[in-house]
C-alpha positions as YAML, in Angstrom:
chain: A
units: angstrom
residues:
- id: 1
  name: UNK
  ca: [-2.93, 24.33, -14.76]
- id: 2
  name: UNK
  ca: [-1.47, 22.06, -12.40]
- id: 3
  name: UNK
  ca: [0.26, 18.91, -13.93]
- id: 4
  name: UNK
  ca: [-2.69, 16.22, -12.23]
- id: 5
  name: UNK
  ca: [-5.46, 18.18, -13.50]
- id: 6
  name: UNK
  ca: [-3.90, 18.70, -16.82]
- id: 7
  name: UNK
  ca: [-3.24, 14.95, -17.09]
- id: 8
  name: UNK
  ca: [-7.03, 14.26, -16.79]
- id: 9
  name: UNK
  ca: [-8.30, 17.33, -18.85]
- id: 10
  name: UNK
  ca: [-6.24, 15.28, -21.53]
- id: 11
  name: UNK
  ca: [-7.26, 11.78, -20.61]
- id: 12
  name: UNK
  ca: [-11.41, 13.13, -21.26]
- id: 13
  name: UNK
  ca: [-9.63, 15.03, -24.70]
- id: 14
  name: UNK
  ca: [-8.87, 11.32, -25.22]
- id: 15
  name: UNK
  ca: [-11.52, 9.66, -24.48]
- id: 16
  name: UNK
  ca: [-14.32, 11.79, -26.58]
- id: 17
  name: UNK
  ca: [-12.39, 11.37, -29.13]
- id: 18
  name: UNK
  ca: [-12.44, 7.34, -28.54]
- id: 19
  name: UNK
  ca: [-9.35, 6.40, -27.77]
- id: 20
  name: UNK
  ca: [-8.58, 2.94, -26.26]
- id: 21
  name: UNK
  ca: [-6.50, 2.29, -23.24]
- id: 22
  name: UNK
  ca: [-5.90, 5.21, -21.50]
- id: 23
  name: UNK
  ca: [-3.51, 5.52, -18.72]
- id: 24
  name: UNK
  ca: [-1.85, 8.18, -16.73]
- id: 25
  name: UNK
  ca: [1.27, 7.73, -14.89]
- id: 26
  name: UNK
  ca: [2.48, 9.85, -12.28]
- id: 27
  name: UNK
  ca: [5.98, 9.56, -13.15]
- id: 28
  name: UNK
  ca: [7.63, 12.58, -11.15]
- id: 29
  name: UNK
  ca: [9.40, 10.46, -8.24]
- id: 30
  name: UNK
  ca: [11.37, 8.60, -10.88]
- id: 31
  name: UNK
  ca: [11.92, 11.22, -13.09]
- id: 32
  name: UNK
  ca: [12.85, 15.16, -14.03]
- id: 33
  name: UNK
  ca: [11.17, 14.25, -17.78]
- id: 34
  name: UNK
  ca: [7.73, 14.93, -16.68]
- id: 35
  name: UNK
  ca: [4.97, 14.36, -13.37]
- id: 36
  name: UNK
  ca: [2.20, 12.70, -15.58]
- id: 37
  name: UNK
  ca: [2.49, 10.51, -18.65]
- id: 38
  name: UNK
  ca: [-0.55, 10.24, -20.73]
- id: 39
  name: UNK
  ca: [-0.69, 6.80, -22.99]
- id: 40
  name: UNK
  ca: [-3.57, 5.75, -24.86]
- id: 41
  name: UNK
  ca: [-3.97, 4.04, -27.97]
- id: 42
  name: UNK
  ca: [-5.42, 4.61, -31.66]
- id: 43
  name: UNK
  ca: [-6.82, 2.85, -34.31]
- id: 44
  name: UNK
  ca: [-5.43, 4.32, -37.21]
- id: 45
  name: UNK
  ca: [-2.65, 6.79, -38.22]
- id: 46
  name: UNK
  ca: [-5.18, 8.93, -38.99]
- id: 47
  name: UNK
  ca: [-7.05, 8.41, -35.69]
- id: 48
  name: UNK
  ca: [-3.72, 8.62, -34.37]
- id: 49
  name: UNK
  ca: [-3.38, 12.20, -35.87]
- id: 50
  name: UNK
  ca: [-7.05, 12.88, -34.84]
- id: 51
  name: UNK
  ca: [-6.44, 12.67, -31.54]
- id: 52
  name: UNK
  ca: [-2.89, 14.76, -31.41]
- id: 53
  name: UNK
  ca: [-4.94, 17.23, -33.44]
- id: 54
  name: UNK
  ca: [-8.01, 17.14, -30.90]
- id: 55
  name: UNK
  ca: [-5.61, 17.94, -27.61]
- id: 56
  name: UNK
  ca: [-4.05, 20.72, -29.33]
- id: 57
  name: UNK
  ca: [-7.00, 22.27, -30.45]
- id: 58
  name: UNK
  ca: [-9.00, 22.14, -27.04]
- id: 59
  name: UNK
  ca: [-5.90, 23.21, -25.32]
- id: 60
  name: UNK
  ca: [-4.93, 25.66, -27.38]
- id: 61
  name: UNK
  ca: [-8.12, 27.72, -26.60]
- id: 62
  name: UNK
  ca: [-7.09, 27.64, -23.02]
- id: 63
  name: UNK
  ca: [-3.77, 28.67, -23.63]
- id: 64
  name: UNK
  ca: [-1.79, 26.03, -22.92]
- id: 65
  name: UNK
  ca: [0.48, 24.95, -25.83]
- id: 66
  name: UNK
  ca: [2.93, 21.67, -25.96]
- id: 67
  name: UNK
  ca: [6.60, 22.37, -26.02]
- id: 68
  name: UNK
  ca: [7.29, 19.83, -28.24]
- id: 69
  name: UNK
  ca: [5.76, 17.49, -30.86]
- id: 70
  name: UNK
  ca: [7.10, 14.21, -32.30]
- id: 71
  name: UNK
  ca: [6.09, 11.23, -34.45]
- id: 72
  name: UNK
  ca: [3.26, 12.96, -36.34]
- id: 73
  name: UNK
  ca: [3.95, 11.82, -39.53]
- id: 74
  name: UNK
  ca: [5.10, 8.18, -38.06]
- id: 75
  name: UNK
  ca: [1.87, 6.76, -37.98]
- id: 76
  name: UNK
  ca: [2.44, 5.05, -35.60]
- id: 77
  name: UNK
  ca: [3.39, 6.87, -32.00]
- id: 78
  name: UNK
  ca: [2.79, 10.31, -31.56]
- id: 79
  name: UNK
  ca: [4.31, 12.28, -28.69]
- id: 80
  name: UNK
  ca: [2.84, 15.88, -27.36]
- id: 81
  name: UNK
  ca: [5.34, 17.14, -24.58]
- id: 82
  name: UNK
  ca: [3.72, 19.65, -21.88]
- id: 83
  name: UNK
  ca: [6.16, 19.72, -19.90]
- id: 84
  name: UNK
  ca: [4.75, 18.52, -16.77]
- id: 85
  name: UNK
  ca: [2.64, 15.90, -18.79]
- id: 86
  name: UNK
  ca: [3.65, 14.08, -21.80]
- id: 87
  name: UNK
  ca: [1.07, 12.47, -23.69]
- id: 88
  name: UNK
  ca: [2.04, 9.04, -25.67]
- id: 89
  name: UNK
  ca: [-0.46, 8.62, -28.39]
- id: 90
  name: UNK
  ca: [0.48, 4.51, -30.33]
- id: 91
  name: UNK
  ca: [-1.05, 1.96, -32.35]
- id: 92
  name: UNK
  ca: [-2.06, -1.03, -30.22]
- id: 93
  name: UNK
  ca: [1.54, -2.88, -32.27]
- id: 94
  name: UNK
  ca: [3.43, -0.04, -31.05]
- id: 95
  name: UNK
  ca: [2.16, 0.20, -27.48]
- id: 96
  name: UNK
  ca: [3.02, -3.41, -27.27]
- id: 97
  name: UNK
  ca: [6.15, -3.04, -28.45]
- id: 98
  name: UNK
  ca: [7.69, -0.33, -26.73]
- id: 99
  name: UNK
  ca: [5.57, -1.42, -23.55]
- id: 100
  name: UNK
  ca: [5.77, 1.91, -21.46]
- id: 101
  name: UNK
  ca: [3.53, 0.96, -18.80]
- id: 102
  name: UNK
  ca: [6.27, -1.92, -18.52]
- id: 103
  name: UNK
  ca: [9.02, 0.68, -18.43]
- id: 104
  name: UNK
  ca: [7.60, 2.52, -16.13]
- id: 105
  name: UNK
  ca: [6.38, -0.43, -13.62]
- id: 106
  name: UNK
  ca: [7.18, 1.45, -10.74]
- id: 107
  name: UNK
  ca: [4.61, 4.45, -11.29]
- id: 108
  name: UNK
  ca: [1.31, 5.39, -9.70]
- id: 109
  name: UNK
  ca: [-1.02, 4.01, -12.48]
- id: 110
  name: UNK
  ca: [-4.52, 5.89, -12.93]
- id: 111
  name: UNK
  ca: [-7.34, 4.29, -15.32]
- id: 112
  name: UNK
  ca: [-9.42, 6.84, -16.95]
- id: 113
  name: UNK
  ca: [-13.14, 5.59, -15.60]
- id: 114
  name: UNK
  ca: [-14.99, 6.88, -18.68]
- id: 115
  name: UNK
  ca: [-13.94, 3.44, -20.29]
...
């Protein structure tokens, strides 16, 4: 699946599952890490888990798999890493904290409009 559409199959993953805040950045003409980053923000550690759990699953049955996984047990920012897209799941204190959108000022921003 191309890295755009992958980024918004994720963001509506997100957002049926209620997640606040979602963002996509198209990061990949200031970076080799990814194209899209995917940040959106939880409740809970458990929604937190919820929602890591949810992308996998729905995913999964299309066979598309993260490389990596990080954080779930943190409770506080969990990362699934696509490759092309990496998806940034926080806590509103984390996400204000580590302030990625900040970070990444200089990228394409795209609000998911199911908000």
């Amino acid at each position: 699946m191309e890295p755009k559409k992958l980024a918004g199959r994720i963001a509506h993953i997100l957002n049926d599952k209620k997640a606040a805040d979602i963002r996509l950045l198209e990061v990949a003409e200031l970076t080799t890490l990814a194209d899209y980053f995917v940040i959106a923000t939880g409740t809970s550690a458990p929604h937190l888990k919820t929602l890591a759990e949810e992308v996998e699953f729905v995913l999964k049955k299309e066979d598309i798999t993260p490389g990596h996984t990080e954080g779930r047990n943190s409770g506080s920012w969990v990362l699934l890493d696509y490759g092309s897209v990496v998806v940034h799941l926080l806590q509103r204190e984390a996400r204000e904290f580590y302030s990625i959108e900040r970070l990444w000022a200089d990228a394409k921003v795209f609000v998911n409009e199911d908000e």
